[in-house]
C-alpha positions in Angstrom: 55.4 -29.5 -14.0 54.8 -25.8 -14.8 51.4 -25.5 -16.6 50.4 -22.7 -18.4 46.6 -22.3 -18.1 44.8 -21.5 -21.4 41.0 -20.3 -20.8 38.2 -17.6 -20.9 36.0 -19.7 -18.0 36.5 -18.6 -14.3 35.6 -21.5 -12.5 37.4 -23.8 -14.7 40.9 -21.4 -14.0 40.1 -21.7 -10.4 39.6 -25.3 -10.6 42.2 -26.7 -12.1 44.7 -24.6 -10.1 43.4 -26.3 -7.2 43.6 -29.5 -8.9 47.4 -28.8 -10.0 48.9 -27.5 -6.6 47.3 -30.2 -4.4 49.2 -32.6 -7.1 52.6 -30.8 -6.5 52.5 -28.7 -9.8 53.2 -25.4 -10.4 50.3 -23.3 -12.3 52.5 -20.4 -13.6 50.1 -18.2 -16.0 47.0 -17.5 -17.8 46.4 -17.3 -20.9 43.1 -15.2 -22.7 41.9 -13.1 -25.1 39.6 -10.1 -25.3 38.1 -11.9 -28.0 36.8 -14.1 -26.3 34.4 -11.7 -23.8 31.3 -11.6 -26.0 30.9 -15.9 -26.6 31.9 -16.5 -22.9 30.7 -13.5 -21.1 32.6 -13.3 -17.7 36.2 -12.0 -18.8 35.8 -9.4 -16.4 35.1 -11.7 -13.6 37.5 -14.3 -14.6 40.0 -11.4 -14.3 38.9 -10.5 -10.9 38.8 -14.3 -10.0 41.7 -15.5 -11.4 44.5 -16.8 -8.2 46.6 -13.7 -7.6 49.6 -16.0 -8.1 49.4 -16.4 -11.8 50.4 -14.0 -14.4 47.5 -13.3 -16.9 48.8 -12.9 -20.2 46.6 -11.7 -23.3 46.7 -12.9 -27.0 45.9 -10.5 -29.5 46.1 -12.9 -32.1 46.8 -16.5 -33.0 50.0 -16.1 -34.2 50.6 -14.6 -30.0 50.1 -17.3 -28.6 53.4 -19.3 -29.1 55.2 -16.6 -28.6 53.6 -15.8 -24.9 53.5 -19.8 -24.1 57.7 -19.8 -24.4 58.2 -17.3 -22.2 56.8 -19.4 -19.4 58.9 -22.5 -20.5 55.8 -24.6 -19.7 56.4 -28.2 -19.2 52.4 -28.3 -20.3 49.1 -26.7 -21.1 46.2 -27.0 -19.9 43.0 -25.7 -21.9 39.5 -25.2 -20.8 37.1 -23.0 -22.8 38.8 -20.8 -25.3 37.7 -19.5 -28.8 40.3 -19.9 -30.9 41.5 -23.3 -32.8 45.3 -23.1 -31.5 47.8 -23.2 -34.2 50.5 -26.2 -33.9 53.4 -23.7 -33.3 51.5 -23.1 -29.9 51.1 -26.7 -29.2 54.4 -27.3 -30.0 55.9 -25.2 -27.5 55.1 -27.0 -24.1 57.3 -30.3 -23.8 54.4 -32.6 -23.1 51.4 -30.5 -25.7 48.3 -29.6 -25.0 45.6 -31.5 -23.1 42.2 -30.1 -23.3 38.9 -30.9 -21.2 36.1 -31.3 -23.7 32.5 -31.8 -22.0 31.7 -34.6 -24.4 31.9 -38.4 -24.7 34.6 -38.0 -27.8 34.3 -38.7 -30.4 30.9 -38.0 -30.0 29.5 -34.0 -29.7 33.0 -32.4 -30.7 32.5 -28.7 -31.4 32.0 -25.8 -29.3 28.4 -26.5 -27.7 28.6 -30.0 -26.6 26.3 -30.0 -24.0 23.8 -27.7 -25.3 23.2 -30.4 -28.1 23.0 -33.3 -25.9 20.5 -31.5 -24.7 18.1 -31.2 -27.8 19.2 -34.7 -29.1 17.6 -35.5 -25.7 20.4 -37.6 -24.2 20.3 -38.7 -20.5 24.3 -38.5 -20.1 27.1 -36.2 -21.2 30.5 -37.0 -20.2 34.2 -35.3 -19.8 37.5 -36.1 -22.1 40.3 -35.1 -21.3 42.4 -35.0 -24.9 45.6 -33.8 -26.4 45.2 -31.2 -29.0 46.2 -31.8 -32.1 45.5 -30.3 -35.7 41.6 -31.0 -35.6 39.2 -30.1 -33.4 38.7 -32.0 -30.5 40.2 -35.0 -32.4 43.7 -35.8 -30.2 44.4 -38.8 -28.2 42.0 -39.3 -25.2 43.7 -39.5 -21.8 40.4 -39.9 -19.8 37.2 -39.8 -19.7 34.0 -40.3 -17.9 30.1 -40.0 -18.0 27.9 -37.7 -16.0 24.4 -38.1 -16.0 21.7 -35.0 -17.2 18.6 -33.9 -15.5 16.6 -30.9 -15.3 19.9 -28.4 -15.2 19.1 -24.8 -16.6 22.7 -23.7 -16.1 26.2 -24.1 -15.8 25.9 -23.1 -12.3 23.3 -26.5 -11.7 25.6 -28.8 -13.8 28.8 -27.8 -12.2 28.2 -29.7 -8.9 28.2 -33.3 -11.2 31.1 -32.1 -13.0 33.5 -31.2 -10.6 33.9 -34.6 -9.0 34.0 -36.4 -12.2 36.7 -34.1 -13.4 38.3 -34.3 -9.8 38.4 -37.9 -10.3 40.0 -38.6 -13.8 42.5 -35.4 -13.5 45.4 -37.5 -11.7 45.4 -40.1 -14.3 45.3 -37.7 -16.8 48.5 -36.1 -15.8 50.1 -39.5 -14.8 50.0 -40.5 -18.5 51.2 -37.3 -19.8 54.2 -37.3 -17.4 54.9 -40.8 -18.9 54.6 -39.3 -22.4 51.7 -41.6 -23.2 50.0 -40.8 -26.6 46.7 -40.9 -25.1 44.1 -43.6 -27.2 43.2 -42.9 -30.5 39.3 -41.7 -31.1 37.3 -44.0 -33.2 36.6 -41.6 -36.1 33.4 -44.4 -37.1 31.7 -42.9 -34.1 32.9 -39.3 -33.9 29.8 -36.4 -34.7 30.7 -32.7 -34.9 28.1 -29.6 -34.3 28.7 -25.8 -34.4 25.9 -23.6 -33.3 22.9 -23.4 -33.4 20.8 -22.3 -36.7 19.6 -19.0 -36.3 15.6 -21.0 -36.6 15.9 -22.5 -33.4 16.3 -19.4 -31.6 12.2 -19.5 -31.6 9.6 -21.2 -30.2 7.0 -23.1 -32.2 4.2 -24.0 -29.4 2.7 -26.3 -31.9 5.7 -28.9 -30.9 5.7 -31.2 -27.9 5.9 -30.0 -24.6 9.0 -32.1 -23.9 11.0 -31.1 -27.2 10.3 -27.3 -26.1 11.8 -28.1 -22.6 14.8 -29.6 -24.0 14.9 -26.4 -26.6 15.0 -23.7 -23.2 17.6 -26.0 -21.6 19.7 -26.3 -24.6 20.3 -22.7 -24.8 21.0 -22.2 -21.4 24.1 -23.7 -22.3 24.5 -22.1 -25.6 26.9 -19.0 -25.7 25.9 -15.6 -27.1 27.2 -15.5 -30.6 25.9 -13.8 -33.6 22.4 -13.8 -34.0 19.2 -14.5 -32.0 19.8 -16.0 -28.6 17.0 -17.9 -28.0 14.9 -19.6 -26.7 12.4 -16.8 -27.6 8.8 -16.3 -27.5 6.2 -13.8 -28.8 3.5 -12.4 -26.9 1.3 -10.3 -28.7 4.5 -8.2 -29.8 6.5 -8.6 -26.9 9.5 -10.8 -27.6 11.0 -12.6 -24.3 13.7 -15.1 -23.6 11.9 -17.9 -21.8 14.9 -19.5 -19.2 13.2 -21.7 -17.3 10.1 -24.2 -17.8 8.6 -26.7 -16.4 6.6 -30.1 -17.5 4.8 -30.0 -13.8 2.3 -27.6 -13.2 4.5 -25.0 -10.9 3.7 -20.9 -10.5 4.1 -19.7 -14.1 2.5 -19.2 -17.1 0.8 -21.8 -18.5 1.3 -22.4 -22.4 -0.8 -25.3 -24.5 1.9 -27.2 -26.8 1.5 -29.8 -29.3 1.1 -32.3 -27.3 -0.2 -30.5 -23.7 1.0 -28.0 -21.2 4.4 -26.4 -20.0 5.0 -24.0 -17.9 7.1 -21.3 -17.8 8.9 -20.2 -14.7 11.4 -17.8 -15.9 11.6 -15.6 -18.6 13.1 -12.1 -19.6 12.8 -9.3 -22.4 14.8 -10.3 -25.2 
């Protein structure tokens, strides 16, 4: 198949172009936005990163990106971190849709920030669907999916090692049942839950809390884009605001802080 790659995320345009050649299909183009640079933050080095065989095509609008996708006559696309809902002239355009990779159980956590409020609901899995889009959000027929466990991870960068082989894994069936023109299984709207961002309240920390619920608040943001607003999880020392990044329930080097409920250290922080 020719895919046309839709995406603002580096290592997830690296990755599935891998994943696509090795199958014996064709990864023809990229597709972006500049709007996209300040909620994802590494435009610049996905451009830089992108495989030199791909064209890398940018939507100025919405209503661009159907136009673009035809040019490429894609037999499908493939979407992986992007900022705009696409409209259904877009998804119209490749012969077998759109299949997206949401980092989510679905139904469950669709929105933008899946795993960031896994996080603070204090869950001990997330998971990867892959999904045809449709009209909603993160509502199309699921093609795969599988779960992947959550530990201590700060950042993308310590998550990715769990979710490449899981993605690895399902990404043959996936395309298998789109080259059949499956319809992918229907989610079971009685379980599905959707969350935007976060309110601009929990950008701070309240040391009164538990230790535990303030370690899940740090690691929840480490996953949580920059958007409008504070960009937490931040702290006030005697009028100097930091970003806290990285704590600890052990007693490690850092500063020690009393909670609610005892102590948590923190290991890595920065002015906000």
């Amino acid at each position: 198949m020719r895919v046309v790659l839709i995406s603002q995320v580096a290592a997830a345009v690296n990755g599935y172009s891998t994943f696509l050649r090795a199958l014996g299909h064709e990864p023809v183009a990229l597709l972006c936005t500049r709007m996209g640079a300040v909620r994802y933050s590494e435009l610049e080095d996905m451009l830089a990163q992108a495989p030199a065989e791909l064209d890398v095509v940018m939507a100025a609008s919405r209503a661009q990106i159907a136009p673009l996708l035809r040019a490429y006559e894609p037999e499908l696309a493939l979407c992986a971190g992007f900022p705009w809902k696409i409209p259904a002239e877009a998804i119209a355009v490749p012969r077998h849709g759109i299949v997206n990779g949401h980092p989510s159980l679905l139904p469950r956590y669709r929105g933008p920030i899946p795993v960031s409020w896994a996080i603070r609901n204090g869950e001990t899995e997330i998971g990867f669907t892959f999904h045809y889009m449709d009209a909603g959000l993160d509502t199309g027929g699921i093609l795969a999916q599988t779960p992947i466990p959550l530990g201590d991870e700060h950042s993308w960068e310590e998550l990715e090692p769990k979710i490449v082989p899981a993605v690895s894994e399902i990404f043959p069936g996936v395309l298998e049942r789109v080259l059949r023109d499956d319809p992918g299984d229907p989610q079971r709207e009685e379980e599905a839950s959707y969350l935007s961002f976060f309110e601009a309240e929990y950008a701070w920390i309240d040391w009164s809390r538990p230790a535990a619920e303030i370690e899940r608040q740090v690691r929840a943001w480490r996953f949580h884009p920059p958007v409008a607003g504070d960009h937490g999880a931040l702290a006030d020392f005697g009028g100097e605001v930091v970003r806290v990044l990285r704590v600890s329930l052990e007693p490690p080097v850092g500063r020690a802080m009393e909670c609610g409920d005892g102590t948590l250290w923190i290991v890595e922080s920065e002015p906000a």
